[in-house]
C-alpha positions as CSV (number, residue, x, y, z in Angstrom):
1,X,-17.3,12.6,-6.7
2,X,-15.6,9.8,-8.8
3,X,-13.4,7.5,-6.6
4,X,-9.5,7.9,-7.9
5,X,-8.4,4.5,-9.5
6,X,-5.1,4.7,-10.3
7,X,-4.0,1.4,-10.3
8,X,-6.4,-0.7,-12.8
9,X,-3.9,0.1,-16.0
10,X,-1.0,-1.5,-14.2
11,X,-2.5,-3.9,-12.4
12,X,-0.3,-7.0,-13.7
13,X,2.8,-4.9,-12.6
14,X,1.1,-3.9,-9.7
15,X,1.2,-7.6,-8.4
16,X,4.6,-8.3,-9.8
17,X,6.5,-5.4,-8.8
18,X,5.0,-4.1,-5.8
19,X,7.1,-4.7,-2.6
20,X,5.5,-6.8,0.3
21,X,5.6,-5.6,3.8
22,X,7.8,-7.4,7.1
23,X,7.0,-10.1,9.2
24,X,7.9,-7.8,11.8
25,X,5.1,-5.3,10.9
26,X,2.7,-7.9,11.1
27,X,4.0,-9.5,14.5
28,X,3.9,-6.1,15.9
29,X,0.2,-5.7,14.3
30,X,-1.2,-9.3,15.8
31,X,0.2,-8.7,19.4
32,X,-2.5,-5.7,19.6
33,X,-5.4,-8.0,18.4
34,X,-7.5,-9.8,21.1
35,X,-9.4,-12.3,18.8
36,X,-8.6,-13.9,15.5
37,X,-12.2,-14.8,13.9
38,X,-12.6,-11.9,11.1
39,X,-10.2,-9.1,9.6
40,X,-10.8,-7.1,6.6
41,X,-8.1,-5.9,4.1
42,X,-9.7,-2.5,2.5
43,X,-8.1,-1.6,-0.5
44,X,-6.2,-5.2,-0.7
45,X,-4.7,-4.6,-4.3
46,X,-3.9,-8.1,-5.1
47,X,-3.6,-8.9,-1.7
48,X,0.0,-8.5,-0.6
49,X,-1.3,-7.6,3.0
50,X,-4.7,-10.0,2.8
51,X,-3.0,-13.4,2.2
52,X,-0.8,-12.7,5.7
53,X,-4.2,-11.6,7.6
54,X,-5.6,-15.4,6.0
55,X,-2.9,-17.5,8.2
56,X,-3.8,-16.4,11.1
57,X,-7.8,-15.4,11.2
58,X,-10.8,-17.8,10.6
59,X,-11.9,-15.4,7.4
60,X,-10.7,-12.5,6.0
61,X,-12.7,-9.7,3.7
62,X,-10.6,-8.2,1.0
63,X,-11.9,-5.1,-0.6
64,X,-10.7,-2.7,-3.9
65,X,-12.4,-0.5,-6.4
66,X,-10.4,-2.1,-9.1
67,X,-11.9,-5.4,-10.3
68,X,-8.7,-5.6,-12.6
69,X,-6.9,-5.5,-9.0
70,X,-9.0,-8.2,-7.9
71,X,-8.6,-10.2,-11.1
72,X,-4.6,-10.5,-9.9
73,X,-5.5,-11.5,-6.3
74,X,-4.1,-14.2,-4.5
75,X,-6.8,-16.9,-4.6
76,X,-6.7,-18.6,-1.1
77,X,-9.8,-20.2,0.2
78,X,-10.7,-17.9,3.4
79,X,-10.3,-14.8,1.9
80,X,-13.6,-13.3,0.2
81,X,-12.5,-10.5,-2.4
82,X,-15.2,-8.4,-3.3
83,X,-15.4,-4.9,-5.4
84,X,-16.4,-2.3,-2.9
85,X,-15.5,1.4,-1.9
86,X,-13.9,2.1,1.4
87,X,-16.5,4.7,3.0
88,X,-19.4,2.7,2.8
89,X,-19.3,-1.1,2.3
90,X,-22.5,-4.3,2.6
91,X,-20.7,-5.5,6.2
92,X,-22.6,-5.8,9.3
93,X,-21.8,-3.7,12.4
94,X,-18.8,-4.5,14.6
95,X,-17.8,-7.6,12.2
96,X,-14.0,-7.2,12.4
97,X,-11.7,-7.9,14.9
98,X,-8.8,-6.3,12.7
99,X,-9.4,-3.9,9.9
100,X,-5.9,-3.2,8.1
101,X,-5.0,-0.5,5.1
102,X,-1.9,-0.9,3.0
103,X,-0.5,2.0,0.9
104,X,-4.2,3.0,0.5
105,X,-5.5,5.3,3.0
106,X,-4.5,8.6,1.6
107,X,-6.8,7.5,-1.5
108,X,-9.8,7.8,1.1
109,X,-12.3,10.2,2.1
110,X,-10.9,10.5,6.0
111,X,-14.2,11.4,7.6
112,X,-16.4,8.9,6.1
113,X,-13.9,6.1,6.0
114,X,-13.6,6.3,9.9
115,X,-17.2,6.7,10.1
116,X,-17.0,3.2,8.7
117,X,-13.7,1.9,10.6
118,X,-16.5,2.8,13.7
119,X,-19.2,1.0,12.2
120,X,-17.8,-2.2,11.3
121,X,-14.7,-2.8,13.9
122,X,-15.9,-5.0,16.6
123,X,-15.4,-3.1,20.2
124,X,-11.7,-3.3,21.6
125,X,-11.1,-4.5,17.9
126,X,-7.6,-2.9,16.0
127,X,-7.3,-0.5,13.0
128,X,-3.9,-0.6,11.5
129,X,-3.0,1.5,8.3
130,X,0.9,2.1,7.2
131,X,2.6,3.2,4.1
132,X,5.6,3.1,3.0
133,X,8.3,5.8,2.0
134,X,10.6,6.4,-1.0
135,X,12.9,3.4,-1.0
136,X,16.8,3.5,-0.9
137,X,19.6,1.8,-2.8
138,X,23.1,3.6,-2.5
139,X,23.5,7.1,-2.5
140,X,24.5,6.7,-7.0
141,X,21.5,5.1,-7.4
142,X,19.1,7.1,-4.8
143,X,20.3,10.6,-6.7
144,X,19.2,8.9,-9.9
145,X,15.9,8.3,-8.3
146,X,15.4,11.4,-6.0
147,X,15.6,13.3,-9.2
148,X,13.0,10.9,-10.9
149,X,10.5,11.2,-8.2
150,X,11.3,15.0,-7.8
151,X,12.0,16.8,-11.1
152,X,10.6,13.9,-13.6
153,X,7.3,12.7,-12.2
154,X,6.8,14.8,-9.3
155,X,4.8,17.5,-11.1
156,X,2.2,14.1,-12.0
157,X,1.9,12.9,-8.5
158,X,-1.1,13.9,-7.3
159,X,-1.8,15.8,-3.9
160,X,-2.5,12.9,-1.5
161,X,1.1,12.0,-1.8
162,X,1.7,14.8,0.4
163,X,0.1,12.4,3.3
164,X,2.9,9.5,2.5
165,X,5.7,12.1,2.6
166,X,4.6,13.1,6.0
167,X,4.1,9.6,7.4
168,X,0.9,9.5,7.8
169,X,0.8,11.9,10.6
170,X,-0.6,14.6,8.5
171,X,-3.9,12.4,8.6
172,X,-6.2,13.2,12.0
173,X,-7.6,10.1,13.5
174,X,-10.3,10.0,15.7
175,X,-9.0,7.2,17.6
176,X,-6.8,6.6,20.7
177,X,-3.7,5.6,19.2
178,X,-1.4,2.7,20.0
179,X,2.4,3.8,20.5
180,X,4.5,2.5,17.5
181,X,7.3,2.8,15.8
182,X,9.0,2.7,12.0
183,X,9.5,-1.0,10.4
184,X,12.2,-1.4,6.9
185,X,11.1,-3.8,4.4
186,X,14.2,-5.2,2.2
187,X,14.1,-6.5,-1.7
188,X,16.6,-8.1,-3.9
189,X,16.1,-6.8,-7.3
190,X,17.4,-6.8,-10.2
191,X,18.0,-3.4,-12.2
192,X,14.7,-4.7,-14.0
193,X,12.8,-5.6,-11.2
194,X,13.8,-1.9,-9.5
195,X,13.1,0.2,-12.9
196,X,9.1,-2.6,-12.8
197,X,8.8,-1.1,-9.8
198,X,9.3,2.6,-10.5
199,X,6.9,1.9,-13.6
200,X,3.9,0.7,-11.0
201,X,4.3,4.5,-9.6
202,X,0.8,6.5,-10.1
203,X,2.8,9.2,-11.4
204,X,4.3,7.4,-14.1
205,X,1.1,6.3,-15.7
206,X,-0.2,10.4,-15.7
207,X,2.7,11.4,-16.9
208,X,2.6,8.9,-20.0
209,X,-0.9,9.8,-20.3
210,X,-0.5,13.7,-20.6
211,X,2.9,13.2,-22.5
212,X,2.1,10.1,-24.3
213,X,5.8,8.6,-23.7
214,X,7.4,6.3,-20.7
215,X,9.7,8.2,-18.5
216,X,11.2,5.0,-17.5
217,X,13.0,5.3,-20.3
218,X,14.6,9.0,-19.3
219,X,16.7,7.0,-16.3
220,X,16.7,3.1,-17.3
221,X,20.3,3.3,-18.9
222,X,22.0,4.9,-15.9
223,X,20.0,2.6,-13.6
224,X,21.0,0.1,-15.2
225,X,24.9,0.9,-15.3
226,X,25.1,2.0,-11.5
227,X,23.0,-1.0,-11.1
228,X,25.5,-3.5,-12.7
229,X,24.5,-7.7,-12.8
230,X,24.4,-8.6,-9.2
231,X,20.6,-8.3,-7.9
232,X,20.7,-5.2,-4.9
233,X,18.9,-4.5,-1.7
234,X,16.2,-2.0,-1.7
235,X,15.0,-0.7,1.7
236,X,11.4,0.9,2.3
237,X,10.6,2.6,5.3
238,X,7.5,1.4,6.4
239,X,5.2,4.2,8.6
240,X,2.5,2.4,10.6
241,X,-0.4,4.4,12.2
242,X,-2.4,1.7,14.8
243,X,-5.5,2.4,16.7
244,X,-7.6,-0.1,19.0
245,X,-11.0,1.1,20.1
């Protein structure tokens, strides 16, 4: 079966808009990890989650199915991006001390995707994969976009959403897993930068695609008036799942 892409289209907005992920996440991440010599990013986007893993291991592997993803990347000298599927990729056995997934692994095949996380994670190495949740604003604003994600797009999200809206934990993984907890992640936006965001959403592009017009453009205006001049904090909730084997 085809591997979903449905990111290549947006790609530029993908890296403008998209929000990054807390140092706290990361901290929390690291502390598990024995050795820092090799990590892999799969699904890296343009990298949002890769360019962190580069400060602090020798070399990083950064992995998408987009090339157009890749294209955007952050170009930093020990991270090697390379156009691969998740579920069965050119690496070595046990090369990884981390292997991270950001906002990705609901895209995946479970089974043969852990078959892989087995096959490539060095042993006692970590396997961390979060997502985050629909964002908040202020209770105007977040009917404005309830309704969006509900009664606009919702009919054009497709069914692995259902895994994001249930944290994750609708996902059986055949690892021991590591106690952990919720993280937030907060942006200053604009109304602009909020409604570039909303337009990154898969849902978005198949809705213009089976209706051939923007349904940005059904909320922008009362965004934009709730939203007023001043630049506002958006809050993600951020849903990690962490295994070590």
């Amino acid at each position: 079966m085809e591997k979903k892409d449905n990111f290549s289209k947006q790609a530029d907005l993908y890296a403008k808009y998209r929000p990054e992920y807390p140092d706290e996440l990361y901290q929390f991440i690291f502390s598990k990890v024995k050795r820092f010599d090799t990590a892999w990013d799969c699904a890296t986007g343009n990298g949002q989650a890769a360019k962190v893993l580069a400060a602090h291991f020798t070399h990083v592997e950064a992995t998408d199915i987009s090339a157009k993803q890749i294209e955007n990347a952050f170009p930093i000298d020990n991270i090697h991006y390379s156009v691969q599927i998740a579920e069965k990729t050119f690496f070595e056995n046990h090369s990884f001390d981390l292997i991270t997934v950001a906002q990705a692994l609901h895209w995946f095949k479970f089974d043969d995707f852990f078959n892989e996380v087995k096959r490539v994670l060095k042993p006692d190495g970590v396997f961390a994969a979060w997502c985050y949740g629909l964002n908040s604003v202020d209770p105007e604003i977040d009917e404005i976009t309830q309704h969006f994600y509900r009664d606009i797009v919702g009919p054009f999200w497709d069914k692995e959403r259902t895994h994001i809206e249930k944290k994750y934990e609708s996902i059986a993984f055949p690892f021991p897993e590591i106690v952990s907890r919720d993280f937030y992640y907060n942006a200053e936006w604009s109304a602009d930068e909020y409604l570039g965001y909303l337009g990154t959403w898969s849902s978005v592009q198949h809705y213009i695609k089976n209706k051939n017009s923007n349904p940005i453009e059904l909320i922008s205006q009362s965004i934009i008036d709730k939203w007023g001049r001043n630049k506002r904090t958006v809050t993600f909730p951020i849903h990690l799942k962490l295994v070590c084997l």
